[in-house]
C-alpha positions, 0 to 999 in steps of 0.5 A: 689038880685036875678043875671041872668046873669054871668058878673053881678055876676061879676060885684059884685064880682070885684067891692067888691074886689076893695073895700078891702074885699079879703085882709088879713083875719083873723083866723075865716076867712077861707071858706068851701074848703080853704086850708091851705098850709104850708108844707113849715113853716120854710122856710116861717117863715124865710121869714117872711110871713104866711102860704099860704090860697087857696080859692077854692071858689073864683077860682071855679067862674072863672074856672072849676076844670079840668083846674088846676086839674090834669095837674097843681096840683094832687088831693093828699096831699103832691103830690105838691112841690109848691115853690116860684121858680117854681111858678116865673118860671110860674109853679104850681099857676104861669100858671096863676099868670103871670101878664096877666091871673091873677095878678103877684106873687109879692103881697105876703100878698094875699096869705100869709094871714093864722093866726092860730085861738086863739082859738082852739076847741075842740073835745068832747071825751068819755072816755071808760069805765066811766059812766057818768050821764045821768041828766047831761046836760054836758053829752058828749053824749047830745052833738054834735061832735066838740062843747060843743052845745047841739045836736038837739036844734034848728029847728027841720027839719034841721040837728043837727051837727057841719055842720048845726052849723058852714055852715051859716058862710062857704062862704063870704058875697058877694057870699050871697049879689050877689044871688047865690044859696045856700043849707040847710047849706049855702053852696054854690050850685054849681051844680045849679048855673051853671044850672041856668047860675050864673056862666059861668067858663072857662074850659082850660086857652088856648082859641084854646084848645077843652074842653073834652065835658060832659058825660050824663050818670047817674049810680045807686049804691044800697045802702048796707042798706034797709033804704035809697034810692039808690044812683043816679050818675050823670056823667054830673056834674061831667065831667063838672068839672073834666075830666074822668081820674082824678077818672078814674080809680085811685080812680073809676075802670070804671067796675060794681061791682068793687069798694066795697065802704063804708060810713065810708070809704068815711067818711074817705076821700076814693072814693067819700070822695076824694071831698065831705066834702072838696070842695063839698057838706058835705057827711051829705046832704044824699039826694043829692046823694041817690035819688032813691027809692028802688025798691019792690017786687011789683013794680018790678013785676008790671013794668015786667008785663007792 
């Protein structure tokens, strides 16, 4: 079903909720950029409730990533001394959960819904120094990263990784049902579906707050290899979700030349990595984000000319 306008979204949204679908979940249950909060087990075991799941999806619908980041929660694992106390004192998640933005913090299995999977996967390791046989097909370099699949079976013109594996089944059902856009590994497009008006988040909790307005400006990065097109930044998308001082200038220092970012350090959860593979697009999607064909010799030549 094709949605044109954000309160029909809704609409679907609130009506499924009512049905029963967000209730507790199971193991196989958690969503791309669902964090599981339990740095507090003990204390929540003597309580008798699980391990807390935070959907980012389901509170990206309603509002931008400014609002709670980073005057309610900063950006860093561990930052955050989230208790039941603080949030009943209308701190942390309780800005909202108060009864009047949000439903109060008295329905504890809305939250405390985490059980860990029965079965674990695991990781495909290469044991250094062995030699291993290359007509056997369990082989763990036939193999893809996280499971015992075959890497590059499938369609050809798509990716061969756990993310293409494991992306059709990152996001609820609903969120497929009521037409939102979404990319080659089903996630969610958020980028699109606030450009063609899926989703219409509010940017502040105070209706009399002035929300920082959008910055317009792209940023090219070249990138270190001959072999891919140069990044393209796009600070409108961004400064839609977020306010500058969140990367600015702990993770980003906003000057030319000085932040030396690598892949495999964004891979490892630096610069842009901070987003990107938890609650953005998987840094496997390189064509999001380099976009712009090097320039040769010959058309910089021919664009000095003209």
């Amino acid at each position: 079903m094709k949605v044109g306008k954000p309160i029909t979204f809704f609409a679907i949204i609130i009506g499924t909720l009512i049905v029963g679908t967000f209730t507790i979940v199971g193991s196989t249950d958690l969503e791309y950029g669902d964090l599981v909060l339990d740095s507090k087990i003990e204390s929540m075991k003597k309580a008798g409730v699980k391990p807390v799941v935070f959907p980012h999806w389901f509170h990206r619908i309603r509002f931008k990533c400014k609002v709670c980041h980073e005057e309610i929660f900063i950006m860093k694992k561990g930052a955050n001394n989230i208790t039941m106390k603080a949030i009943m004192e209308g701190e942390f998640c309780g800005k909202c959960h108060n009864g009047v933005i949000a439903w109060e913090p008295i329905y504890c299995d809305r939250c405390h819904r985490y059980e860990p999977p029965q079965e674990e996967k695991k990781v495909v390791k290469i044991e250094k120094g062995k030699k291993y046989d290359p007509n056997d097909p369990n082989n763990p370099i036939y193999l893809s990263g996280l499971t015992k699949q075959l890497a590059g079976t499938g369609d050809p013109n798509k990716p061969a990784s756990q993310y293409y594996e494991e992306g059709q089944d990152w996001h609820p059902q609903v969120l497929r049902e009521a037409g939102l856009p979404v990319d080659k590994y089903g996630l969610v497009d958020w980028a699109k579906a606030v450009k063609e008006g899926y989703i219409n988040p509010k940017g502040t909790l105070d209706p009399n707050e002035e929300e920082f307005p959008i910055m317009d400006l792209d940023i090219v990065i070249e990138a270190k290899s001959d072999y891919v097109n140069d990044v393209v930044f796009p600070h409108w998308i961004h400064t839609y979700w977020l306010r500058c001082d969140v990367c600015h200038p702990k993770i980003f220092v906003p000057e030319r030349g000085k932040n030396p970012m690598t892949m495999a350090e964004i891979a490892q959860g630096k610069w842009c990595g901070r987003c990107h593979g938890k609650v953005a697009f998987p840094l496997t999607d390189c064509q999001r984000c380099h976009v712009k064909p090097k320039e040769t010799s010959v058309t910089a030549e021919k664009e000095t000319q003209e």
